[in-house]
N, C-alpha and C positions, 0 to 999 in steps of 0.2 A: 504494500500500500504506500501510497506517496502522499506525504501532505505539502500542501501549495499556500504558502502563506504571502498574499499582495498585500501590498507597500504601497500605499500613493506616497509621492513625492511629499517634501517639506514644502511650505509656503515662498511665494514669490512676490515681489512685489507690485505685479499684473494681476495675481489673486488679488488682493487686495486694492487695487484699482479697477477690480470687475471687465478687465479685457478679455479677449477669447485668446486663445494661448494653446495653439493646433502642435503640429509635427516641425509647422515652422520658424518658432518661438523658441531660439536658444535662451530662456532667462534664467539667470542665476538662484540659487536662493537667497534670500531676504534676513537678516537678523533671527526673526521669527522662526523662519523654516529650517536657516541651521541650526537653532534647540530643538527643533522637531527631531531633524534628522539623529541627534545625539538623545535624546530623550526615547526616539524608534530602537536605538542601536541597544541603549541597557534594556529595553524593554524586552527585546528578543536574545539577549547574551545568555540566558541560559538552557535557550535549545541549539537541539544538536543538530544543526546547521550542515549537510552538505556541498550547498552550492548557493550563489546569487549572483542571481542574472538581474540588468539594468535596461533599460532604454539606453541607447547615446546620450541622449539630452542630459545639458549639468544640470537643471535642478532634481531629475531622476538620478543620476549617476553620482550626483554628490553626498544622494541621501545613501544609496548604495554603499558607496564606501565608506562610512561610518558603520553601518551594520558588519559588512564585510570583515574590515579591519579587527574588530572584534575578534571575531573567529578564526585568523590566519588565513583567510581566503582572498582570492583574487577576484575580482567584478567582471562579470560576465556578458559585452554587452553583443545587443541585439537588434536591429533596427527595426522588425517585426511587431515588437514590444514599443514603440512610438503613438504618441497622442495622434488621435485623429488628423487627417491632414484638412485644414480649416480653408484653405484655397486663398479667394480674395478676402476670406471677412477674417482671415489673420489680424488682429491686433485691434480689431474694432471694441469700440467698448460697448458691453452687453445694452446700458441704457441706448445709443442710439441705432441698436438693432430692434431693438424696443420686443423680444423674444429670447430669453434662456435659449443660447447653442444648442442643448436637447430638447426643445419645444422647437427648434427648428429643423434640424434634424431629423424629427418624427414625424415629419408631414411627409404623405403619398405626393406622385409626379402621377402624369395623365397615364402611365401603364400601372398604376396601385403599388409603385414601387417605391421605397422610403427614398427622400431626396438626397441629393449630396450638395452641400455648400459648390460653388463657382470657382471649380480648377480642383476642390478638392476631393474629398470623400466619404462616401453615405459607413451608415455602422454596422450594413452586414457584411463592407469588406472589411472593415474594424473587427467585428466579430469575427470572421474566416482566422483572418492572420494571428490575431491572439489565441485563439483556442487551438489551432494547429501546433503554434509555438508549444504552448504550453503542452498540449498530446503528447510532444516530440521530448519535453522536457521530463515527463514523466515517467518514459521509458528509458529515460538513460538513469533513473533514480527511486529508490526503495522507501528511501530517509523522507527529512522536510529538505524543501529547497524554499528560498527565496525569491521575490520576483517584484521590483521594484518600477511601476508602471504610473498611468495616468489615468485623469478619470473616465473617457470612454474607453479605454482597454479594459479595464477594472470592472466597472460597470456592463461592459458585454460582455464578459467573462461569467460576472455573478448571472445575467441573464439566464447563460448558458446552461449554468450547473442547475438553476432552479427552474429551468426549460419553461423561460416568462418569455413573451413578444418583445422584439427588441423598443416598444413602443412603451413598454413599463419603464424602459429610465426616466420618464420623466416623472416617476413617482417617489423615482431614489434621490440620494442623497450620500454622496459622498466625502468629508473631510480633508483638506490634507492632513501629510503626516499620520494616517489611522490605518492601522491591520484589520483586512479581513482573512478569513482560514476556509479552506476545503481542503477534502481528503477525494483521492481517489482508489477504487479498489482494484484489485484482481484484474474485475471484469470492466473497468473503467467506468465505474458507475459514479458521477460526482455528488458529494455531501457537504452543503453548505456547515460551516460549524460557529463560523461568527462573519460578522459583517458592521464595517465602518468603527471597530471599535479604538476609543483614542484617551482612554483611560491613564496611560501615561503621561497624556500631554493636563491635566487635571492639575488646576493651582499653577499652571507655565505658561498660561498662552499670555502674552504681551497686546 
């Protein structure tokens, strides 16, 4: 059995300017998000960790190697593992879209097909690519591994495991800096075990 424990990234300072923040948003993390990331890293130091894998992105990859470092491990990264790619509405900010990125997102085109932002893309190729990755990652692994990602990877991932329409994120809610956990078994059967939990960051956030 493999357990999959995601990692959204620490805080950036786009979060907290409510910009949209795709695959083509290299932002760093922010004050805030690096105590996340350090705050994520004891949080997780006493499982028995065999692997973590990143996005490229520094605010994924920076949180990565806090948890990593911990464990003697090297970061594992992945371009697969990448936030939605947001097209032209990169870097816009949510109010003058005047629609949550997953309210937009979740709207059909004239073939009943979920949309994709302008140049970039819809989240059942978002879904495809994360859930493959991860398939791919759990047959090389017995242990927990890590998987330090963004919020529609994350979010179509949890879809997945709880076999919801990818039309349900817009009911989720995900934190930075917060662990969710699935197991998979044998027969590759997935079990949600926690979701958006961010108990460590409790009495830290700034």
């Amino acid at each position: 059995m493999t357990k999959v424990i995601l990692v959204r990234h620490g805080e950036t300072e786009w979060n907290k300017l409510k910009r949209i923040q795709g695959s083509g948003s290299n932002i760093p993390l922010s004050e805030t998000g690096k105590l996340q990331a350090r705050q994520l890293a004891q949080r997780l130091k006493d499982e028995k960790i065999e692997a973590v894998y990143s996005s490229p992105l520094q605010r994924a990859l920076l949180t990565a190697q806090e948890i990593a470092q911990i464990h003697h491990l090297e970061v594992k990264k992945l371009d697969s593992l990448l936030e939605i790619n947001a097209g032209t509405l990169e870097g816009a900010l949510i109010a003058d879209l005047k629609l949550r990125l997953d309210e937009f997102v979740c709207r059909y085109d004239a073939n009943r097909e979920l949309i994709r932002p302008p140049g970039g893309e819809s989240l059942p190729e978002v879904q495809k690519r994360a859930w493959d990755t991860l398939q791919n990652i759990a047959c090389q692994h017995e242990g927990t591994v890590v998987i330090v990602s963004h919020y529609f990877v994350i979010l179509s991932v949890i879809c997945r495991v709880l076999n919801l329409p990818l039309q349900e994120i817009t009911r989720l809610r995900l934190s930075t800096g917060t662990v969710s956990r699935f197991t998979l078994d044998g027969a590759g059967i997935p079990r949600l075990e926690l979701f958006n939990d961010g108990c460590h960051l409790e009495n830290h956030l700034i």
